[in-house]
N, CA, C and O atoms as a Tinker XYZ file with bonds, in Angstrom:
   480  protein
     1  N     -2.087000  -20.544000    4.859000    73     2
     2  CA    -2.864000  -19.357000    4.527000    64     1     3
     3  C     -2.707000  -19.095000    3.024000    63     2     4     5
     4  O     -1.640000  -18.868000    2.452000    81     3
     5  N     -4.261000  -19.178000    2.314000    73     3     6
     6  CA    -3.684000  -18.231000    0.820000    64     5     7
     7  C     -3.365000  -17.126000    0.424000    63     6     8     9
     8  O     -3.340000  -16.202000    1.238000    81     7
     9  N     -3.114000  -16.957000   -0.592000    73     7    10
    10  CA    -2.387000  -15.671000   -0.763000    64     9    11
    11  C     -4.199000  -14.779000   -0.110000    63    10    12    13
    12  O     -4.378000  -14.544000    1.085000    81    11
    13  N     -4.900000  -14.560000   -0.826000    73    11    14
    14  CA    -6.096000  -14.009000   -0.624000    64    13    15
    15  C     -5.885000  -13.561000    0.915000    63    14    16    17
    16  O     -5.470000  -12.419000    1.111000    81    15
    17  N     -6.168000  -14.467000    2.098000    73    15    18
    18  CA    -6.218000  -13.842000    2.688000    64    17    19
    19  C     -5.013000  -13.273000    3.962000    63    18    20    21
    20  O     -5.223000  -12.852000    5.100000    81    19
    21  N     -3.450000  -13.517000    3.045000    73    19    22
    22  CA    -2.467000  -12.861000    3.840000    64    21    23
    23  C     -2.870000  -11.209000    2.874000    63    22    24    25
    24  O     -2.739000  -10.187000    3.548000    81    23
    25  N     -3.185000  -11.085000    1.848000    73    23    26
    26  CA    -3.332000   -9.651000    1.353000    64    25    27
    27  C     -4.618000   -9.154000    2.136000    63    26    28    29
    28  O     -4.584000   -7.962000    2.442000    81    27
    29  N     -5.550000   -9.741000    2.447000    73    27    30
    30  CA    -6.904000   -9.298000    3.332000    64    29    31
    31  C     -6.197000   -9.282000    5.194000    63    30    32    33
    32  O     -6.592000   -8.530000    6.086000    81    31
    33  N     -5.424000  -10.034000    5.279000    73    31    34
    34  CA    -4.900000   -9.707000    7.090000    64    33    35
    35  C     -4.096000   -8.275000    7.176000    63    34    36    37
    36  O     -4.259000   -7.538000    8.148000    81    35
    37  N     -2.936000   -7.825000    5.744000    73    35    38
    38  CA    -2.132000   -6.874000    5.818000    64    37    39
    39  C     -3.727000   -5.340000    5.429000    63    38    40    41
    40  O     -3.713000   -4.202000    5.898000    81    39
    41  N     -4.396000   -5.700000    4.859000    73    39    42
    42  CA    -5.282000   -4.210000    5.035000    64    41    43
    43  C     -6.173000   -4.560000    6.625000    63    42    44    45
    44  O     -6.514000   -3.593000    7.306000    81    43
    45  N     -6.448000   -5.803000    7.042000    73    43    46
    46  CA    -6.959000   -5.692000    8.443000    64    45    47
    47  C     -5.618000   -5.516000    9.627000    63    46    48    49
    48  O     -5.881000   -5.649000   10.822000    81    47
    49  N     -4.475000   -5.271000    9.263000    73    47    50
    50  CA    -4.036000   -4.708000   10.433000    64    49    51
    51  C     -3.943000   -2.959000   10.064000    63    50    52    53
    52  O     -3.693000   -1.964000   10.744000    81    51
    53  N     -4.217000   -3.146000    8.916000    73    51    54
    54  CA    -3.840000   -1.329000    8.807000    64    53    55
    55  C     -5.258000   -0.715000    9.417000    63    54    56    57
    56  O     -5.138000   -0.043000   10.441000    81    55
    57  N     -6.197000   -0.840000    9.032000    73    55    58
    58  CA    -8.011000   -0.801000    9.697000    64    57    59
    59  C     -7.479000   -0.963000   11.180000    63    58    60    61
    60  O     -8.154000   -0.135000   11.791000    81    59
    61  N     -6.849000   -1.422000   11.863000    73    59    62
    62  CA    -7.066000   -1.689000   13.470000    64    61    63
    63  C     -5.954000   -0.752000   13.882000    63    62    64    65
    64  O     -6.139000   -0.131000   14.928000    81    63
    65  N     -4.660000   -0.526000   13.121000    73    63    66
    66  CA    -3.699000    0.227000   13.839000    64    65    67
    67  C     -2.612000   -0.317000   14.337000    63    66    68    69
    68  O     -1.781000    0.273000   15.027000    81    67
    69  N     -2.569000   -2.107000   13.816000    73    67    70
    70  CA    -1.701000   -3.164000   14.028000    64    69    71
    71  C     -0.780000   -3.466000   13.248000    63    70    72    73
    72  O     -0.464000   -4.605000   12.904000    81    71
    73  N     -0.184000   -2.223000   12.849000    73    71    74
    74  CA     1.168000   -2.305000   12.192000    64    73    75
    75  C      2.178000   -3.092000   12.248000    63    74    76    77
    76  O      2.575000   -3.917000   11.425000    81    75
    77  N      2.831000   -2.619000   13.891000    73    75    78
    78  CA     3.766000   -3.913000   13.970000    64    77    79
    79  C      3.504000   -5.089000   13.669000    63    78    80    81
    80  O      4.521000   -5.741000   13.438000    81    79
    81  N      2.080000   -5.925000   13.522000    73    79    82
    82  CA     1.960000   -7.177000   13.424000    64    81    83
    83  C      1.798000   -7.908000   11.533000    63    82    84    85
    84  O      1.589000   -9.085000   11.240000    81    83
    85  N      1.994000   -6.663000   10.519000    73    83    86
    86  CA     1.717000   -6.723000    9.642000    64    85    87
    87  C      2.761000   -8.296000    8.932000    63    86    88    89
    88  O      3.924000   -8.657000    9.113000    81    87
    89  N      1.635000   -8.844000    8.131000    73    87    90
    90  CA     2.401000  -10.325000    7.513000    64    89    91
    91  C      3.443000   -9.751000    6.603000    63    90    92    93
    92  O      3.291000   -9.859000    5.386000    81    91
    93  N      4.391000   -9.206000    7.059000    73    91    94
    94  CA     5.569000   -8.716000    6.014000    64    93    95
    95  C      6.980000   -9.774000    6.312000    63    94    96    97
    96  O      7.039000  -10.427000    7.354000    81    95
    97  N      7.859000   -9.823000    5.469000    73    95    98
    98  CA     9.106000  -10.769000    5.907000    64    97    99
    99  C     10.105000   -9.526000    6.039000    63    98   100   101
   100  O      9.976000   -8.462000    5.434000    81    99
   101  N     11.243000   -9.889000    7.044000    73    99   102
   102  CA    12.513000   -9.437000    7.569000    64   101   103
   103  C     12.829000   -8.180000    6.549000    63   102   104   105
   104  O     12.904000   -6.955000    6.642000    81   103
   105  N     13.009000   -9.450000    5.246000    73   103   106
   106  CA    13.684000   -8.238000    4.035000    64   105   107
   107  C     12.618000   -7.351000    2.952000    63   106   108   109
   108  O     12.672000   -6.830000    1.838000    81   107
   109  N     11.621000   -7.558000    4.083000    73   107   110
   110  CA    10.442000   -6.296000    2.845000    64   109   111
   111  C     10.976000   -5.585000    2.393000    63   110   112   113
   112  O     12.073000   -5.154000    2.749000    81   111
   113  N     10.017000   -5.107000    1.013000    73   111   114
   114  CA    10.754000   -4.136000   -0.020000    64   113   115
   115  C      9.678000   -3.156000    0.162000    63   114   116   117
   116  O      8.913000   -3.853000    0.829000    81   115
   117  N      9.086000   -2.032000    0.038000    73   115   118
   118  CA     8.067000   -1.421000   -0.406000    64   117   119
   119  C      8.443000   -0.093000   -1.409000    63   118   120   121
   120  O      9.301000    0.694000   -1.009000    81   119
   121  N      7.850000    0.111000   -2.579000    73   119   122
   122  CA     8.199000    0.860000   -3.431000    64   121   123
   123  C      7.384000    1.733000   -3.511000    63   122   124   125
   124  O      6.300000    1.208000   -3.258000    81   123
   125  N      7.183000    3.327000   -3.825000    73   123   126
   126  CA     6.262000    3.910000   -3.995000    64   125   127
   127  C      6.406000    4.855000   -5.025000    63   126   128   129
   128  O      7.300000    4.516000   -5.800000    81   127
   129  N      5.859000    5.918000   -5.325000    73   127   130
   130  CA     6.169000    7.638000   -5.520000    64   129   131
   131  C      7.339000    8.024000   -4.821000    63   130   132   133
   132  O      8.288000    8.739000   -5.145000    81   131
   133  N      7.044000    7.345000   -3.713000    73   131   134
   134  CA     8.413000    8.457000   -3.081000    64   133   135
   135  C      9.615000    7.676000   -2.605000    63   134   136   137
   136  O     10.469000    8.095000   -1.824000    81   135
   137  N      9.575000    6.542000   -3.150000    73   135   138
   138  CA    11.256000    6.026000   -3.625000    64   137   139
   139  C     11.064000    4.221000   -2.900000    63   138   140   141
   140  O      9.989000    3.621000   -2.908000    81   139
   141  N     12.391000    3.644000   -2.326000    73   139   142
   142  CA    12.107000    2.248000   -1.956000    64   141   143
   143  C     12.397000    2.284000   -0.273000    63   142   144   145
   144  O     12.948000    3.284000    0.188000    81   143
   145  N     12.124000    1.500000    0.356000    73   143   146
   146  CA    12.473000    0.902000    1.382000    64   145   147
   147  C     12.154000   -0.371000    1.817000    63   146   148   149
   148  O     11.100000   -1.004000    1.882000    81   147
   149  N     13.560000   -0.651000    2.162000    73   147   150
   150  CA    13.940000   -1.717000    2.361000    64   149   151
   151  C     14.285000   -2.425000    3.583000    63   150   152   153
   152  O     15.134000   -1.909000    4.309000    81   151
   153  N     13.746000   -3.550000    3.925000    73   151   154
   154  CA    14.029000   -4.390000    5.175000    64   153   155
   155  C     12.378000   -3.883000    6.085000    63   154   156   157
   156  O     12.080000   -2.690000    6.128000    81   155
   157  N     11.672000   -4.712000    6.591000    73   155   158
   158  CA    11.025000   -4.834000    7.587000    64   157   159
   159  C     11.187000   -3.419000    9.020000    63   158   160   161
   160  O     10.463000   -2.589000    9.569000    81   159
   161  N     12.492000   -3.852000    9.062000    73   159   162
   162  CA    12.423000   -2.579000   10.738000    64   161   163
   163  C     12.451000   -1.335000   10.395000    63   162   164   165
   164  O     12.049000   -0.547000   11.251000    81   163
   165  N     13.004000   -0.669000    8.832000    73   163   166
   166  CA    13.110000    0.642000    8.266000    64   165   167
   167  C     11.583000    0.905000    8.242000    63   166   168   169
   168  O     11.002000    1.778000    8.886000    81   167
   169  N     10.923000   -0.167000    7.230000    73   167   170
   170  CA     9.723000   -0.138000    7.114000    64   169   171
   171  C      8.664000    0.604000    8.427000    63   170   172   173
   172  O      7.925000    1.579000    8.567000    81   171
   173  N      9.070000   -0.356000    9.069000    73   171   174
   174  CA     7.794000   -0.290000   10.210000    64   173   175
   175  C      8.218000    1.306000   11.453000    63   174   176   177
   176  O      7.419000    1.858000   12.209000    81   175
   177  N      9.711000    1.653000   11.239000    73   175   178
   178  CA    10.235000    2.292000   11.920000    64   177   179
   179  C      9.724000    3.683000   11.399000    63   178   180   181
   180  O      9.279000    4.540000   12.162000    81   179
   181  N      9.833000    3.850000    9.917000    73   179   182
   182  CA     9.103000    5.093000    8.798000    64   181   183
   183  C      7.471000    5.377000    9.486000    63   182   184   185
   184  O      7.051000    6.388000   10.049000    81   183
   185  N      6.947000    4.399000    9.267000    73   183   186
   186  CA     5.343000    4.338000   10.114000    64   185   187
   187  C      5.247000    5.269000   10.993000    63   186   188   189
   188  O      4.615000    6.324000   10.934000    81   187
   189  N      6.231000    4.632000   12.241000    73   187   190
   190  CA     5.920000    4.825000   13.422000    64   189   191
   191  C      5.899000    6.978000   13.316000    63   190   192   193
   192  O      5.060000    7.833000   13.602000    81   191
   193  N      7.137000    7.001000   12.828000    73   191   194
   194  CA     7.153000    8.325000   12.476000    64   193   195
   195  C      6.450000    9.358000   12.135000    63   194   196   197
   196  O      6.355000   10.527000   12.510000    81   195
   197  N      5.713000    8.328000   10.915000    73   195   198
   198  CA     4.604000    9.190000   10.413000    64   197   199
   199  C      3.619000    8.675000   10.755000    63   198   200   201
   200  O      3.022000    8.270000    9.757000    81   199
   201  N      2.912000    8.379000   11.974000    73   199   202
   202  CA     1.739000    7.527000   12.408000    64   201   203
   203  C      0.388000    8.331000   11.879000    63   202   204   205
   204  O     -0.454000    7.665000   11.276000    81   203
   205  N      0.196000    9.538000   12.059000    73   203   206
   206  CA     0.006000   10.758000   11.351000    64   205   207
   207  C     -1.134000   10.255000    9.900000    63   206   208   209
   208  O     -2.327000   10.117000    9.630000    81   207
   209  N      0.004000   10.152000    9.399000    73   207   210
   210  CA    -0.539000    9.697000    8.044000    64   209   211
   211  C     -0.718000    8.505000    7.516000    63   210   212   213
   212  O     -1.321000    8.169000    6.497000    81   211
   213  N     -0.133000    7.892000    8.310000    73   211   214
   214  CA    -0.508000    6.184000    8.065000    64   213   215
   215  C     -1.868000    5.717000    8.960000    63   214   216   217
   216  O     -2.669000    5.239000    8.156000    81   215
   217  N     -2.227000    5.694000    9.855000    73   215   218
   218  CA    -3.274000    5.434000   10.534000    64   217   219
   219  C     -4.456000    5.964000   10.451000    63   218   220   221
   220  O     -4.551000    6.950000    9.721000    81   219
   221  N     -5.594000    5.508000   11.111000    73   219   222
   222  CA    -6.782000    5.622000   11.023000    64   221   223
   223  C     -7.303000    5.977000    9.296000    63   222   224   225
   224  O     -8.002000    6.966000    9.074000    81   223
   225  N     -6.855000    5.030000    8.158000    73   223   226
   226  CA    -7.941000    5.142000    7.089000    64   225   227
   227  C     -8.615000    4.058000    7.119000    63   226   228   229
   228  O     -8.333000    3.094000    7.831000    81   227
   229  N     -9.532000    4.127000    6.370000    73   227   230
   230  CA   -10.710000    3.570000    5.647000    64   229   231
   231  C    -10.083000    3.205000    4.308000    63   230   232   233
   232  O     -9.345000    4.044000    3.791000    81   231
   233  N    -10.293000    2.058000    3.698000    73   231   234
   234  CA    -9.955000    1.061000    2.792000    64   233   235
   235  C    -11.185000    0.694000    1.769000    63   234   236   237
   236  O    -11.992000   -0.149000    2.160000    81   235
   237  N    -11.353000    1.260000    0.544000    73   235   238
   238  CA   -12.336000    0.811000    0.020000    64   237   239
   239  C    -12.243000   -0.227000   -1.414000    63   238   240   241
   240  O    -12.539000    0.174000   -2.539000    81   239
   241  N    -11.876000   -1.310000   -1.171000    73   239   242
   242  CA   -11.435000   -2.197000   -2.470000    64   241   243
   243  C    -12.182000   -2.195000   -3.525000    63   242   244   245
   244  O    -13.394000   -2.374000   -3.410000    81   243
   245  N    -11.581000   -1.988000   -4.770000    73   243   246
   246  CA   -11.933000   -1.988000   -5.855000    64   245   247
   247  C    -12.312000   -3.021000   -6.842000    63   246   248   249
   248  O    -13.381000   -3.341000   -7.361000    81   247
   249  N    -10.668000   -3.586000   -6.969000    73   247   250
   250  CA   -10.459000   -5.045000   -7.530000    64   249   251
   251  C     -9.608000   -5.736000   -6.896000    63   250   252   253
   252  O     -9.068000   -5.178000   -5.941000    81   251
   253  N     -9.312000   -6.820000   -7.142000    73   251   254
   254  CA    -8.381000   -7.239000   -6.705000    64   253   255
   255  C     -8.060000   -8.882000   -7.762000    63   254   256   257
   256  O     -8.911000   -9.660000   -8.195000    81   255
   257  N     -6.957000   -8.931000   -7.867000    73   255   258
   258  CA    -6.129000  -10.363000   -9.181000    64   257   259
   259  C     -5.350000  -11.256000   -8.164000    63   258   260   261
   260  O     -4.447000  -10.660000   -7.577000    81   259
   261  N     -5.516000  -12.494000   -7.862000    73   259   262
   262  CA    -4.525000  -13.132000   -7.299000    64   261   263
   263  C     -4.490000  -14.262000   -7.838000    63   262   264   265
   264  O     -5.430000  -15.011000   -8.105000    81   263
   265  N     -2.689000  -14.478000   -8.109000    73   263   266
   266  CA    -2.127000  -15.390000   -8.616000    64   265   267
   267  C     -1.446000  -16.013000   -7.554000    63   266   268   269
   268  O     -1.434000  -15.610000   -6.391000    81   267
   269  N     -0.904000  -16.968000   -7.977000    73   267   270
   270  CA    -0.272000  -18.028000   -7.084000    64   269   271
   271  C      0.770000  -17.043000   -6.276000    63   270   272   273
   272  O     -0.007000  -16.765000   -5.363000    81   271
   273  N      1.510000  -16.593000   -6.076000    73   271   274
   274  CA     2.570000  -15.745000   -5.729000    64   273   275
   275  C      3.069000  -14.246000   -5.540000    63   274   276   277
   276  O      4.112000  -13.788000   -5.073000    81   275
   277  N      1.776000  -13.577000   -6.154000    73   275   278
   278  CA     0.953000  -12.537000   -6.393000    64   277   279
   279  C      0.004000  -12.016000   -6.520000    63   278   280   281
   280  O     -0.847000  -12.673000   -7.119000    81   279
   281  N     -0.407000  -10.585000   -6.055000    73   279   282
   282  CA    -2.131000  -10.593000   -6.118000    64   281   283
   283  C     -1.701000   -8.649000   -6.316000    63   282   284   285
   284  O     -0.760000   -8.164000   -5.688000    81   283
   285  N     -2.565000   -7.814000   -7.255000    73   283   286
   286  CA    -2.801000   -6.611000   -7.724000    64   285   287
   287  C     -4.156000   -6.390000   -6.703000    63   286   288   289
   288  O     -5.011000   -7.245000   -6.472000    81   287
   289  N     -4.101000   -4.776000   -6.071000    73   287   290
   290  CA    -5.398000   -4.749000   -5.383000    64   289   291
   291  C     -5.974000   -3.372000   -5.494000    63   290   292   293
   292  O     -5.929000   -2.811000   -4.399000    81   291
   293  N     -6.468000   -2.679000   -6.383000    73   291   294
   294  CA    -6.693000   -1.479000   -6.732000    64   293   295
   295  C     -7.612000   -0.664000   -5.646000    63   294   296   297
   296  O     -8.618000   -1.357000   -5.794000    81   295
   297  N     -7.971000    0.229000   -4.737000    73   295   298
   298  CA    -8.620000    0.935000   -3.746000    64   297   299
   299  C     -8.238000    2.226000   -3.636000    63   298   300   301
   300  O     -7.242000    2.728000   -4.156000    81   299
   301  N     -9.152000    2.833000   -2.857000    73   299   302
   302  CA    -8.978000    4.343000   -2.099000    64   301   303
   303  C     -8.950000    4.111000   -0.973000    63   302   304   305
   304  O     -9.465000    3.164000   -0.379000    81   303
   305  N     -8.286000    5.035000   -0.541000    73   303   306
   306  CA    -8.134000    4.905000    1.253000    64   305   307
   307  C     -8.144000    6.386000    1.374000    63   306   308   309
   308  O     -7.517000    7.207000    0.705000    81   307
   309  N     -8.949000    6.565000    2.327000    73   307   310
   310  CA    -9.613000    7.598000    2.668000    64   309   311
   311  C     -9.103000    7.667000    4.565000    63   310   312   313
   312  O     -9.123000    6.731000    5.363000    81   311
   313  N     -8.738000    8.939000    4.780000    73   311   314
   314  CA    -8.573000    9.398000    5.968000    64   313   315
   315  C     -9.173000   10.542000    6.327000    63   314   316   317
   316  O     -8.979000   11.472000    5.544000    81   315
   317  N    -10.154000   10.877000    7.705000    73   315   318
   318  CA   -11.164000   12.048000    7.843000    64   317   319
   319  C    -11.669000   12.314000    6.746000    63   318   320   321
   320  O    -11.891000   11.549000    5.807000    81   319
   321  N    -11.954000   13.925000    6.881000    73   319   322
   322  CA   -12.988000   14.150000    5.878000    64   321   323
   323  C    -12.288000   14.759000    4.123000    63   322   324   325
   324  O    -12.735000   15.095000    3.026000    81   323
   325  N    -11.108000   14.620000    4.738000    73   323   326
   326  CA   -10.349000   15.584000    3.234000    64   325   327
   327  C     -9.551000   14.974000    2.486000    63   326   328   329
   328  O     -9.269000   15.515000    1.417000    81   327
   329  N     -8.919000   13.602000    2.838000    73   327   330
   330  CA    -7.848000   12.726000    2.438000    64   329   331
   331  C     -8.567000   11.616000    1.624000    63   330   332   333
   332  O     -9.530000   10.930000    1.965000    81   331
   333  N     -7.825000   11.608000    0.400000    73   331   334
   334  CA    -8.719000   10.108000   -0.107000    64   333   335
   335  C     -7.638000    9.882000   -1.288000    63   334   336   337
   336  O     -7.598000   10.684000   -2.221000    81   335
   337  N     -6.691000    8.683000   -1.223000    73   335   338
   338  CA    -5.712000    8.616000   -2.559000    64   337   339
   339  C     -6.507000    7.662000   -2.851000    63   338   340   341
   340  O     -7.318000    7.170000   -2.066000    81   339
   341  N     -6.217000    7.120000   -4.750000    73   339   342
   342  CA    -6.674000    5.649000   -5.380000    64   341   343
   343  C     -4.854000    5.516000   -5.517000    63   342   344   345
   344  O     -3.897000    6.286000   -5.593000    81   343
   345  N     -5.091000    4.123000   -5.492000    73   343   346
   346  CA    -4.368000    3.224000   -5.358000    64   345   347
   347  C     -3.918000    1.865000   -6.087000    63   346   348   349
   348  O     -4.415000    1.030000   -5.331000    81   347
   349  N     -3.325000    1.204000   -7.024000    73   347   350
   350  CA    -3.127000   -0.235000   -7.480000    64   349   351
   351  C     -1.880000   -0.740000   -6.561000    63   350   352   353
   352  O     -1.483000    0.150000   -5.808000    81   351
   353  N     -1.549000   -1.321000   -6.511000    73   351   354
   354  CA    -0.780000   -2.079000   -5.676000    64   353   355
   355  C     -0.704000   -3.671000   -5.908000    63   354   356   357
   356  O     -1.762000   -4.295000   -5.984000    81   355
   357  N      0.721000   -4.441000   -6.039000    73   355   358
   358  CA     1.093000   -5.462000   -6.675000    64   357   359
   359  C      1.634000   -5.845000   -4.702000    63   358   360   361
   360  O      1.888000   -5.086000   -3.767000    81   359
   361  N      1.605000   -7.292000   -4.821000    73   359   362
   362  CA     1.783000   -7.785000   -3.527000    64   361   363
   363  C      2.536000   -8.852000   -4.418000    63   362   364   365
   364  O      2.239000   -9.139000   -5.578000    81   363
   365  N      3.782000   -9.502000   -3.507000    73   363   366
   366  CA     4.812000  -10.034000   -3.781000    64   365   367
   367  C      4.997000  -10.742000   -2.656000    63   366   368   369
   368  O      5.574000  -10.201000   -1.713000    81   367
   369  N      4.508000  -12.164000   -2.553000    73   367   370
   370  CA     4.501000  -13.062000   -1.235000    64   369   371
   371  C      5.347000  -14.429000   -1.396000    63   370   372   373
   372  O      5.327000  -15.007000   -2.483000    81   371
   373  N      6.123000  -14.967000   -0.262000    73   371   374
   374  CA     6.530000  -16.178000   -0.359000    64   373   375
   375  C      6.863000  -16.555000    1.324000    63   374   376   377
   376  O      7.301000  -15.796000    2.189000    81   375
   377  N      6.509000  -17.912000    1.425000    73   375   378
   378  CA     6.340000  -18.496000    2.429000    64   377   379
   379  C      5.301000  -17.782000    3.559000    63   378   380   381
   380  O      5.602000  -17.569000    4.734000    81   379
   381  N      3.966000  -17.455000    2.903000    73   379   382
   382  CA     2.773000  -16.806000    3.692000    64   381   383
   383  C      3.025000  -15.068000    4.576000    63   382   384   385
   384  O      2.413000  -14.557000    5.513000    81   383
   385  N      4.251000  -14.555000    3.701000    73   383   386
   386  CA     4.554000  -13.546000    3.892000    64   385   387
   387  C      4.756000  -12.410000    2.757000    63   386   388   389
   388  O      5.154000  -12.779000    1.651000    81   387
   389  N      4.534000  -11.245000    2.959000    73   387   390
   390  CA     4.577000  -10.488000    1.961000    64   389   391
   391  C      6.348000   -9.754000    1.916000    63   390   392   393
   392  O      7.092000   -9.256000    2.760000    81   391
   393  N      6.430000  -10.031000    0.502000    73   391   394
   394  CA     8.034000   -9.859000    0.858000    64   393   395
   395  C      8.211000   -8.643000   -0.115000    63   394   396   397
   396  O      9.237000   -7.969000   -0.015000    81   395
   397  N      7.071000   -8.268000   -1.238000    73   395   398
   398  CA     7.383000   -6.868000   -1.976000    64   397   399
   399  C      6.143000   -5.997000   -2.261000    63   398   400   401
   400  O      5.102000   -6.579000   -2.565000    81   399
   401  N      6.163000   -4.814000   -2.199000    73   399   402
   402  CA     4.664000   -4.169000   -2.341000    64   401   403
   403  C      5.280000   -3.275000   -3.546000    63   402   404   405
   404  O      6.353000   -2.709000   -3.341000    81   403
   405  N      4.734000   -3.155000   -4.594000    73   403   406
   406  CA     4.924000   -1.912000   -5.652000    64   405   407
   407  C      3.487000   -1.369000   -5.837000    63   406   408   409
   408  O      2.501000   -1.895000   -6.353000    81   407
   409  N      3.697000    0.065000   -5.154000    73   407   410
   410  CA     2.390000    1.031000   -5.074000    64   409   411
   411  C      2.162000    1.682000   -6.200000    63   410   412   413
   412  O      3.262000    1.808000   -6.738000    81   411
   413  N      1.248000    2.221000   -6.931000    73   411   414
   414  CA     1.065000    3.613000   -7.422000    64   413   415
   415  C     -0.021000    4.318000   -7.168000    63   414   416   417
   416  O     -1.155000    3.871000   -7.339000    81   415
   417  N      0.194000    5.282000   -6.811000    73   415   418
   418  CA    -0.725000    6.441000   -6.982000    64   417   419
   419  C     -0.272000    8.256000   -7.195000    63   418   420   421
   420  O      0.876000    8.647000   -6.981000    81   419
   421  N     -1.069000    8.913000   -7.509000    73   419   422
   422  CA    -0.413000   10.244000   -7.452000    64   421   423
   423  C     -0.219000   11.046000   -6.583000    63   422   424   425
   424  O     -1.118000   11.255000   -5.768000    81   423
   425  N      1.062000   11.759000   -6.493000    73   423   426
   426  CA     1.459000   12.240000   -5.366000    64   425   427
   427  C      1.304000   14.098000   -5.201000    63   426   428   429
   428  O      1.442000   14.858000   -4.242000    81   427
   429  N      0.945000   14.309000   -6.693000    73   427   430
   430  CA     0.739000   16.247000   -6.591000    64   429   431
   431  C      0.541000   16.252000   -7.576000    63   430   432   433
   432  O      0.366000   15.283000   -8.315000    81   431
   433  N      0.515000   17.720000   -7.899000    73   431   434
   434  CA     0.136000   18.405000   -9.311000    64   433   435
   435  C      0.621000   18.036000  -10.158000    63   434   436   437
   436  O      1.587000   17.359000   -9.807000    81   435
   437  N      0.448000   18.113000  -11.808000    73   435   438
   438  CA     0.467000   17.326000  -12.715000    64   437   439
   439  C      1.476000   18.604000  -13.688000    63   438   440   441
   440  O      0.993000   19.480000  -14.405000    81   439
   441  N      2.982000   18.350000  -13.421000    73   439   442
   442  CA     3.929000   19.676000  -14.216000    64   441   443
   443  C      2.993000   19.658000  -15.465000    63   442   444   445
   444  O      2.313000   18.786000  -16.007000    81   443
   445  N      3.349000   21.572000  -15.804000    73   443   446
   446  CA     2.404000   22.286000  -16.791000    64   445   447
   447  C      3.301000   21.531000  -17.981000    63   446   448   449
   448  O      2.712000   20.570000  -18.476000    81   447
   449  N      4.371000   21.752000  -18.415000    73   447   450
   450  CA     4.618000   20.668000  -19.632000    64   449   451
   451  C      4.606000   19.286000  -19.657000    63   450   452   453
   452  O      5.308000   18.626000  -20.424000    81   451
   453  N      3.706000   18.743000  -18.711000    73   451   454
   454  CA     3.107000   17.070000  -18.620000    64   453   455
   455  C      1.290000   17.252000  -18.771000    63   454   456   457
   456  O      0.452000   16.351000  -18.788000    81   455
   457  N      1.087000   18.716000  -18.866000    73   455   458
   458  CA    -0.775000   18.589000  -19.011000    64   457   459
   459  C     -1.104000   17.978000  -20.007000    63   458   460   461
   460  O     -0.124000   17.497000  -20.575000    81   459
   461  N     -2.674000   17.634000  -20.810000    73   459   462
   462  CA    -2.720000   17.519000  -21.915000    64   461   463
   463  C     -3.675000   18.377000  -22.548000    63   462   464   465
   464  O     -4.767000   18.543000  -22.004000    81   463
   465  N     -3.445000   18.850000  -23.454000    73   463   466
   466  CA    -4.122000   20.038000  -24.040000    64   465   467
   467  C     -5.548000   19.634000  -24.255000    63   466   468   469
   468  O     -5.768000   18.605000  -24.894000    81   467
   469  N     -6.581000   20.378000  -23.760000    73   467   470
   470  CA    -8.026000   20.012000  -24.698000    64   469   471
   471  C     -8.514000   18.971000  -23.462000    63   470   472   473
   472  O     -9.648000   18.687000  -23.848000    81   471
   473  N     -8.376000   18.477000  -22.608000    73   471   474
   474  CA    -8.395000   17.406000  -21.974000    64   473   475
   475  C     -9.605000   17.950000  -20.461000    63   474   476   477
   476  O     -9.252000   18.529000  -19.434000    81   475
   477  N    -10.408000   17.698000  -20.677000    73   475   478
   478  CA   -11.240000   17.699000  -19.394000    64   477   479
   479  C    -11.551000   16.687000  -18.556000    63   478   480
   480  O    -12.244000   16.900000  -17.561000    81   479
């Protein structure tokens, strides 16, 4: 499998709700806004928790860069009618598995001594 489409199977299990089956390895890393986790069963165990907010979005790809060992995939994912983050995201694969995800997107308001003045 190329990288291309182990990064296209991990957004088609999130679209179906097939989490557990996601191409991740044992010692996944995933990094976000809101800190790291580590290992596969933490991973998938966090999910389950928040099924809530992980399930049922819509995926709308932007770009996407893939290198031999890596691939960047910029999107919104949109849930009902009120939820919609953008997204870049770095994928970190070896042996047809994804072994690191580093996310960004924004997570809240923007502190008043981080605004920028004049700025619309």
């Amino acid at each position: 499998m190329n990288l291309k489409d182990i990064v296209e199977l991990w957004f088609e299990k999130w679209r179906s709700g097939d989490y557990l089956n996601l191409p991740i390895s044992e010692n996944f890393k995933h990094t976000s806004p809101f800190g790291t986790i580590t290992g596969k069963q933490q991973y998938l165990d966090l999910v389950k928790k928040n099924e809530d907010k992980f399930l049922h979005q819509t995926f709308y790809i932007h770009d996407a860069i893939y290198e031999t060992d890596r691939a960047c995939v910029r999107y919104t994912a949109k849930q009902g009618h009120d939820f919609s983050l953008d997204v870049s995201e770095w994928y970190y694969v070896k042996d047809n598995l994804i072994e690191a995800i580093i996310a960004y997107y924004h997570i809240g308001e923007i502190r008043e001594e981080r605004k920028i003045e004049n700025y619309k």
